[in-house]
C-alpha positions as CSV (number, residue, x, y, z in Angstrom):
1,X,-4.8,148.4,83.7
2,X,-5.5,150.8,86.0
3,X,-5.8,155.0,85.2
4,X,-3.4,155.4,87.9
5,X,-0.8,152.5,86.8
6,X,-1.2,154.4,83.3
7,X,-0.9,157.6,83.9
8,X,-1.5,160.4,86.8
9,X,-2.6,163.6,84.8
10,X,-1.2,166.9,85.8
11,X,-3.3,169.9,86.6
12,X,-6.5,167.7,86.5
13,X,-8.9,170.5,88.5
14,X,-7.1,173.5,87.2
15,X,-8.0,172.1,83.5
16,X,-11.8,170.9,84.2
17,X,-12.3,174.0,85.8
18,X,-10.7,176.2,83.0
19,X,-12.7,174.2,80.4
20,X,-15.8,175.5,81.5
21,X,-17.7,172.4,81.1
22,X,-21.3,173.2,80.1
23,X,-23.5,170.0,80.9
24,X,-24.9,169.1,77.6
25,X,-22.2,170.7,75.3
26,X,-19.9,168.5,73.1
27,X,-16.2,168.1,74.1
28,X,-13.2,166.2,72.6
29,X,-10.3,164.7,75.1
30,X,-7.6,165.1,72.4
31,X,-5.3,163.1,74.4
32,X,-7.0,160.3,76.4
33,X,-4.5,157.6,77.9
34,X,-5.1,156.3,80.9
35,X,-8.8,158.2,80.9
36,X,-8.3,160.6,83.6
37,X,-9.2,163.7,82.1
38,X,-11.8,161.9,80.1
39,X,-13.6,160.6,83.2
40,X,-13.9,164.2,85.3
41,X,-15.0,165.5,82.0
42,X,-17.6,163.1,81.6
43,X,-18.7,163.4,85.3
44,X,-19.9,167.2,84.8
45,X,-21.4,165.8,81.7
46,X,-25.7,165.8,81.7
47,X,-27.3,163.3,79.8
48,X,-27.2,164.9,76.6
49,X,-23.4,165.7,77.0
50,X,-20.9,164.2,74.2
51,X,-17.4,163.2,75.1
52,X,-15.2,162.1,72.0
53,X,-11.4,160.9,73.3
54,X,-8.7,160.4,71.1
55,X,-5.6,157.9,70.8
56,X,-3.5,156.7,68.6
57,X,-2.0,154.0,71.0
58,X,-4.3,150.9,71.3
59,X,-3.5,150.4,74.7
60,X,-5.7,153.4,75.7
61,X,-8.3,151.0,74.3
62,X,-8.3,149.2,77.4
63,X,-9.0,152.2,79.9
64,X,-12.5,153.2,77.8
65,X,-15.7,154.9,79.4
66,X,-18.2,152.5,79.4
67,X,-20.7,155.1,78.9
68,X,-23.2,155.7,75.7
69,X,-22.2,159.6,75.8
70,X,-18.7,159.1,75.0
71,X,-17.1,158.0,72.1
72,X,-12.8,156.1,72.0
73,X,-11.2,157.6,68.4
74,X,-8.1,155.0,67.5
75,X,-6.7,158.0,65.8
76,X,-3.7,160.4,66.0
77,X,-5.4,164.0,67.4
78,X,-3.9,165.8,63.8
79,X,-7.1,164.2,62.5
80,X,-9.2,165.9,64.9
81,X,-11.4,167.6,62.7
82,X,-11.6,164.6,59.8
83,X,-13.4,162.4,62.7
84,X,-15.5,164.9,64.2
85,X,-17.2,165.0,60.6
86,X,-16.9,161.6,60.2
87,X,-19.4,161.4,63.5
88,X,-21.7,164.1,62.7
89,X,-20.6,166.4,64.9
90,X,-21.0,169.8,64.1
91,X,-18.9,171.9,66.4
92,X,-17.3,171.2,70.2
93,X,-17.8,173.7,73.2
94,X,-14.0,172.9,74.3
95,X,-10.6,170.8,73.4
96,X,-8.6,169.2,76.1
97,X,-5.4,167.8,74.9
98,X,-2.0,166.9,77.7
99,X,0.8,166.1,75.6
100,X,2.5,164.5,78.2
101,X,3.9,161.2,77.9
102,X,2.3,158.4,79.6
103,X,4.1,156.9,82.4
104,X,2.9,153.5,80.7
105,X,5.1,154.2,77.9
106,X,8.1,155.2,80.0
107,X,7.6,152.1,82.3
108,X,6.6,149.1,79.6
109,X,10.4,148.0,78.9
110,X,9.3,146.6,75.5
111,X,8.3,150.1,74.1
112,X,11.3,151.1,74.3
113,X,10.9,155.2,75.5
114,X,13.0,155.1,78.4
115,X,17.2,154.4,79.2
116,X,16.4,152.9,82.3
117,X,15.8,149.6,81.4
118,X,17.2,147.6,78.2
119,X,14.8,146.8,75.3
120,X,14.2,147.2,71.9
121,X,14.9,151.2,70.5
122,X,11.3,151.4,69.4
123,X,9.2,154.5,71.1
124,X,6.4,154.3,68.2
125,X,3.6,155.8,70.0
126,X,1.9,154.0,67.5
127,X,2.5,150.6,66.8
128,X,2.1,150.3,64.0
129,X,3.9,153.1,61.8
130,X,7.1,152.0,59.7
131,X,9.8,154.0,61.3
132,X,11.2,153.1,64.6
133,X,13.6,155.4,66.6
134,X,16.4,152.7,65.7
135,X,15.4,153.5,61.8
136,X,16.2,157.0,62.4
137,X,19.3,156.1,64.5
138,X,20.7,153.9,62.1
139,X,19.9,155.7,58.8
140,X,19.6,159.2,59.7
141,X,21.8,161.3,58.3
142,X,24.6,163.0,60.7
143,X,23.2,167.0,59.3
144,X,19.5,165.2,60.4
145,X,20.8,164.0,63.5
146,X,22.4,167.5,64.5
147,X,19.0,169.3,63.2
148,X,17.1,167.0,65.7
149,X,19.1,167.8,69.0
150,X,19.6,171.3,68.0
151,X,15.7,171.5,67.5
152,X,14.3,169.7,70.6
153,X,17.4,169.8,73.2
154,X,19.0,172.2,75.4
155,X,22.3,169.9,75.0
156,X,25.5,172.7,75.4
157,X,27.4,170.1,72.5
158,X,24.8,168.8,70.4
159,X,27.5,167.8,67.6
160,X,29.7,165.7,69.8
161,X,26.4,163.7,70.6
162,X,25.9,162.9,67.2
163,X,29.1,162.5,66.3
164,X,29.2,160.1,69.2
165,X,26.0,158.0,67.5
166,X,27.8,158.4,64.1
167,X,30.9,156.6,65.1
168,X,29.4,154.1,67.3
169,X,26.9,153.1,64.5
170,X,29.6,152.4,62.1
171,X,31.2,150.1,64.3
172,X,28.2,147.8,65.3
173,X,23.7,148.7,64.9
174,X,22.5,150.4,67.6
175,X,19.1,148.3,68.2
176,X,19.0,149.0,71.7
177,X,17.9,151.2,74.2
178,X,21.2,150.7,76.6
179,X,23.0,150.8,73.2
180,X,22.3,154.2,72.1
181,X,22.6,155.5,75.9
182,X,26.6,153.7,75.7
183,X,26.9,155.3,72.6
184,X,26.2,158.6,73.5
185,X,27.4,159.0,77.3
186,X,31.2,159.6,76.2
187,X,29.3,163.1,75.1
188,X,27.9,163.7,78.1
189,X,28.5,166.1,80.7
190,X,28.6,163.5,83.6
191,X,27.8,166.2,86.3
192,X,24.4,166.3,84.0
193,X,24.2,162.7,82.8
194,X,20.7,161.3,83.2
195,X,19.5,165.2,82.2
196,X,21.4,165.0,78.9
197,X,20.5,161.3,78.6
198,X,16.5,162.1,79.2
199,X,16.9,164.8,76.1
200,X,18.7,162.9,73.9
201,X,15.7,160.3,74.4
202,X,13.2,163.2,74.0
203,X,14.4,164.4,71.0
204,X,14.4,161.1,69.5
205,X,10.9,160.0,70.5
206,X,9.8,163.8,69.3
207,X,11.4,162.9,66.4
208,X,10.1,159.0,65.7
209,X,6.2,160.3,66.3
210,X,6.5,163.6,64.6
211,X,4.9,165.1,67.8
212,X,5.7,168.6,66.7
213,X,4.4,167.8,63.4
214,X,1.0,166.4,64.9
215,X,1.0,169.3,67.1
216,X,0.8,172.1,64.2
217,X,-1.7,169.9,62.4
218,X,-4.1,169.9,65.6
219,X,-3.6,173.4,66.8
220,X,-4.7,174.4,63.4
221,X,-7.6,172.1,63.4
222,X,-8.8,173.2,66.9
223,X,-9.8,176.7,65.6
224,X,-12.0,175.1,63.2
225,X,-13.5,172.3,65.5
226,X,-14.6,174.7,67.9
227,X,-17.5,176.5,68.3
228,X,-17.1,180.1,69.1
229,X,-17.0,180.6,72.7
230,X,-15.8,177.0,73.1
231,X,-12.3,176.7,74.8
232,X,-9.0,174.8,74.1
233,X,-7.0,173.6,77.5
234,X,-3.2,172.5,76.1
235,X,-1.0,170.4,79.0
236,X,2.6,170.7,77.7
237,X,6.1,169.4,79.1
238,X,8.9,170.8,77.1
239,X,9.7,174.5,76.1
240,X,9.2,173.5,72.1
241,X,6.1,172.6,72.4
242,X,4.9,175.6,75.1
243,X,6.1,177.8,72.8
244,X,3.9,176.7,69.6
245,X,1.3,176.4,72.3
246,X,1.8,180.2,73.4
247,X,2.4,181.6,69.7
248,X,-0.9,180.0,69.0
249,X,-3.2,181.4,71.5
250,X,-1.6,184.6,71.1
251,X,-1.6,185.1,67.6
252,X,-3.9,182.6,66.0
253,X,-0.7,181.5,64.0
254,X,2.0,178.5,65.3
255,X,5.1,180.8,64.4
256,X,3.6,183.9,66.4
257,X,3.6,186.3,63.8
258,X,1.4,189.3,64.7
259,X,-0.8,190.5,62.6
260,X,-2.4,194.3,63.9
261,X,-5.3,196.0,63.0
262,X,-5.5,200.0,62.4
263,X,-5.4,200.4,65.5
264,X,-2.5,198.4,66.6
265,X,-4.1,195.9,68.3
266,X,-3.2,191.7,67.4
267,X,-6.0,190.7,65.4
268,X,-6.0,186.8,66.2
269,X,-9.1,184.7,66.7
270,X,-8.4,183.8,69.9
271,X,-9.0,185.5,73.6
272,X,-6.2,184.4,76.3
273,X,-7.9,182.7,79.3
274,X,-4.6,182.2,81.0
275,X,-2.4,185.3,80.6
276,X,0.8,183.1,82.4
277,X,0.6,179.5,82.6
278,X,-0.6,177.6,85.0
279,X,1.7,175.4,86.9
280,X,1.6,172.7,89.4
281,X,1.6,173.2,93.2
282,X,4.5,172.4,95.6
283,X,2.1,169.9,97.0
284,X,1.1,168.6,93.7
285,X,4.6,167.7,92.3
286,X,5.7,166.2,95.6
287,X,2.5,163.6,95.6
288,X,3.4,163.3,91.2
289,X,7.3,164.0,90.8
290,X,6.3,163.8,86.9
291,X,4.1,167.0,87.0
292,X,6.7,169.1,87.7
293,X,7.7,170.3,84.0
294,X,3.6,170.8,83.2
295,X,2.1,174.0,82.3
296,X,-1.4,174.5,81.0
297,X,-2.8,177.1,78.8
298,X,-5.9,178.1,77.8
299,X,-7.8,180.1,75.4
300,X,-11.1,180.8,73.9
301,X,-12.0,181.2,70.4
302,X,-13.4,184.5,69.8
303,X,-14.3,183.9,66.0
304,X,-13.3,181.7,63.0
């Protein structure tokens, strides 16, 4: 498959750049997909550069570097720092990661990500795991439902959503990616109703890979992967996720508690690169309509 058909990543110079590439250092594609950021990273790379790319999705296999300097992980990024040991690698001069979702997962009807088209409620970014979003559809308590759309929607009525799933589920499984979008439209503001639709979706595939989860356990991990100096570039798409992003460059902890020192300054082990986010261009979203909710940040660690 082809990087393009796979995915388009967002903000690909503004991240290189901001990354700081250094031509023999060591640096870790969190995130790798369809290979896009992988393969500019690799093409500032000198020939005793390192480039280690992470994915939990098998798919990605296809799109490797056939290169001897870089190296496809078939493992979620919250493991970042088990498999950088597990290859000998000391410490990396800089972290990419985009959190963004493919657009091969949104446009392969089988996986089930998307209300567009009919197929199985799936969105397990990996295959392989036990639960399914249908699992947490069907046995999902209504208190867990409510938590999850309260947690990682905007949705004005939240409860009549679920309460829309809860009664629809008693009458007849919802297995079914058309099936859960009937369930749940009655609910919906229908001045808003592919909006509300996409969050509903997006809270249920957040929930079903326990992205925010994975997301603590890597941010965490970064600070100890890197070596000081090195830099982390994070590419997110939704408001809960910017926000541990933000809290964590600012103040080196995911809830952004600040600690001071005497003299009132936010002791954190991290130095902003980006003071605002960086957002795509008018130009940019027009050529890729799906970059449009992307925002990059970047930081540099400053001691561990």
């Amino acid at each position: 498959m082809s990087e393009t058909a796979y995915h388009i990543p967002a903000l690909l110079p503004e991240a290189i750049s901001l990354l700081n590439i250094k031509p023999n250092g060591i640096y870790i594609d969190a995130t790798f997909g369809g290979g896009g950021h992988s393969r500019a990273i690799m093409a500032q790379l000198g020939e005793n550069g390192r480039l280690f790319s992470f994915d939990r999705d098998m798919d990605a296999f296809s799109n490797r570097i056939d290169d001897d300097r870089f190296t496809f992980v078939h493992s979620n990024f919250r493991f970042i720092e088990n498999f950088m040991r597990y290859h000998g690698v000391g410490k990396a001069d800089g972290i990419l990661a985009d959190l963004g979702v493919s657009f091969h997962h949104f446009d392969s009807s089988e996986r089930g990500f998307s209300f567009r088209t009919d197929s199985p409620l799936d969105m397990r970014m990996n295959r392989k795991a036990d639960v399914s979003a249908a699992d947490i559809v069907t046995e999902a308590s209504e208190e867990e439902l409510r938590n999850m759309l309260y947690a990682y929607t905007d949705l004005k009525r939240p409860g009549n959503v679920v309460k829309a799933i809860v009664k629809a589920r008693e009458a007849s499984p919802i297995s079914t990616t058309f099936q859960l979008a009937d369930a749940v439209r009655p609910a919906l503001d229908p001045r808003q109703e592919k909006k509300e639709l996409a969050q509903v979706f997006q809270a249920l595939r957040i929930r079903t890979n326990d992205e925010m989860g994975d997301l603590r356990r890597f941010l965490e991990a970064s600070a100890r992967v890197l070596k000081p100096g090195g830099r982390l570039a994070v590419l997110t798409y939704h408001s809960v996720e910017d926000r541990m992003v933000k809290n964590f460059m600012k103040t080196g902890n995911i809830d952004g508690i600040e600690q001071k020192d005497f003299f009132g300054r936010i002791s954190t082990q991290w130095k902003l690169v980006t003071r605002k986010p960086v957002e795509p261009s008018p130009e940019e979203v027009e050529a890729n309509p799906r970059s449009r909710s992307a925002k990059l940040r970047v930081a540099e660690l400053i001691q561990q």
